[in-house]
C-alpha positions, -999 to +999 in steps of 0.1 A: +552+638-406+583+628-421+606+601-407+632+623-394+609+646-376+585+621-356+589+620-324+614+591-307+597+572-284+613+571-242+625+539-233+599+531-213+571+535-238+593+512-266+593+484-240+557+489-232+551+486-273+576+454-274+555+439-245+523+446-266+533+434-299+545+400-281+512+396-258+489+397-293+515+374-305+511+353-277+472+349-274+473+340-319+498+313-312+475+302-283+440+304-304+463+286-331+474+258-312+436+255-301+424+256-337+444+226-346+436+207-314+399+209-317+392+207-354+422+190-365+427+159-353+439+162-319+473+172-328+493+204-316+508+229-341+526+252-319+533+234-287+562+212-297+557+194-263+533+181-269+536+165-301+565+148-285+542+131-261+521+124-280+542+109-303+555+086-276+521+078-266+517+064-306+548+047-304+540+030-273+510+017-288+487+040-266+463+069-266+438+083-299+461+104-319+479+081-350+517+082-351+518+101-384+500+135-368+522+143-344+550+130-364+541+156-393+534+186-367+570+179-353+586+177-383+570+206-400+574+231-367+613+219-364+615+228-401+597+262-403+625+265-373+652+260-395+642+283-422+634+311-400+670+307-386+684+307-420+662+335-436+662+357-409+696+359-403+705+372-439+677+399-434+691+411-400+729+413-418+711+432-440+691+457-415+658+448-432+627+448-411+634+412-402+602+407-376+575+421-403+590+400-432+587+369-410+556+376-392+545+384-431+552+349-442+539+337-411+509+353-417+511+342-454+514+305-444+488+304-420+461+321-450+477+290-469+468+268-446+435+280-442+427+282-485+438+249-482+415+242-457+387+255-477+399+241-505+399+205-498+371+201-470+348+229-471+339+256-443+334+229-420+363+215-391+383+186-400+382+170-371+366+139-385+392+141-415+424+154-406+444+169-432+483+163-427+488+189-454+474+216-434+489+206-405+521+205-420+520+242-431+502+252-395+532+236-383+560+248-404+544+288-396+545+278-359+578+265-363+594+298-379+572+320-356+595+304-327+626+313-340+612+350-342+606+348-311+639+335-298+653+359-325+634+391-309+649+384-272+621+401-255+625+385-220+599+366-205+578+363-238+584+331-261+550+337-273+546+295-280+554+282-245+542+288-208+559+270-183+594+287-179+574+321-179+549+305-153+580+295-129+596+326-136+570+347-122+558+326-090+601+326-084+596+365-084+564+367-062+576+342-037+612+363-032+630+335-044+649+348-072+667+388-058+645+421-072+666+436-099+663+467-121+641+448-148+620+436-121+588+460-132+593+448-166+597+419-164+568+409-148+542+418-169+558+401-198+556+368-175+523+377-166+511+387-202+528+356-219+505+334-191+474+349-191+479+354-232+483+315-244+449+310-219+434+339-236+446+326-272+431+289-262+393+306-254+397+325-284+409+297-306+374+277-290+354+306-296+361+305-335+368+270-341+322+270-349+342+290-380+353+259-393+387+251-397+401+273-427+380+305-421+394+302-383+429+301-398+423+327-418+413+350-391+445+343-372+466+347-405+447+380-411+456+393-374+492+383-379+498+400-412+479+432-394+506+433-366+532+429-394+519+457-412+517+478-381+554+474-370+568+484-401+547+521-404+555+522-364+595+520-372+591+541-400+580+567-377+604+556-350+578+545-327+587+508-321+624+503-309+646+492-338+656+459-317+622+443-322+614+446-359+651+454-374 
């Protein structure tokens, strides 16, 4: 079927692929962060919160986790940041399919990550010998996975962080917040993003036996899968334009 006669897809159904593609997104950065926690070093990838605090704890002269971990994991996530925001915004001026090329590198970052693994340890977790290299690329594809996120706008689903979704949807259960139009949307996003980063933690448990770079290069090999599957979906105008560009 060619491009121009596929079928468009109702508004309803885009939003209901938008919420998909974000949810799978969600659980990955999830069974990421719990990758890296368990066979890393103690040290988060994705959650930039808690590198922070942990962090302090180092600084403070407290807690099990060294000062440079954290310090790399930061450093690396707030530059993968930076070069998301600068990439991506001279594909989207371009109306290039933004979201696959940086879930691609993503993706392509994270198989890094886990060669390197492999590479330099073995098939077996590095929890007894961290590796700040690997962290620092973990970190850096975490890092430009949240601006994608922020870049994709799809409300209620940061895909790295819980806590705003979390409040978000017991302020719209309890009646504190007034029902609006979006109101059926937007709550299985909020509960999707929830129940996704537990769902991503189990997951990220249940492979860590992998060892550390085969685990990574499962996640790496489910991102560039979703990255492949929104561009042939917007080439047959099935996934709405705003998300993938």
């Amino acid at each position: 079927m060619s491009e121009e006669s596929a079928p468009r897809p109702s508004a309803e159904q885009r939003e209901r692929q938008r919420t998909v593609v974000m949810a799978t997104l969600t659980v990955l950065a999830g069974a990421a962060d719990a990758v890296s926690f368990l066979t890393m070093g103690h040290v988060f990838t994705a959650l930039a919160t808690g590198n922070v605090l942990f962090l302090s704890f180092a600084v403070a002269g407290e807690g099990q986790v060294p000062v440079a971990r954290p310090a790399i994991a930061l450093g690396a996530f707030v530059l993968g940041a930076l070069a998301g925001a600068l990439a991506t915004k001279g594909l989207v001026a371009h109306h290039r399919h933004w979201f696959a090329a940086a879930l691609a590198v993503e993706g392509a970052l994270l198989a890094l990550a886990g060669a390197t693994a492999l590479w330099r340890h073995g098939s077996g977790s590095l929890t007894d010998h961290p590796d700040n290299l690997v962290i620092a690329i973990v970190g850096f594809a975490m890092g430009l996975r949240a601006d994608t996120a922020l870049r994709a706008a799809v409300p209620g689903m940061p895909t790295l962080l819980v806590q705003v979704s979390l409040v978000r949807l017991i302020h719209g259960l309890s009646g504190a917040v007034p029902a609006t139009s979006e109101r059926h949307t937007i709550r299985p996003r909020l509960v999707a993003t929830v129940v996704g980063i537990f769902a991503g933690g189990a997951l990220g448990t249940l492979i860590t036996p992998w060892g550390t770079g085969r685990a990574l290069l499962a996640i790496a090999a489910a991102v560039l899968i979703i990255a492949a599957l929104n561009v042939i979906l917007v080439r047959y105008h099935r996934l709405t334009p705003e998300l993938i560009g």
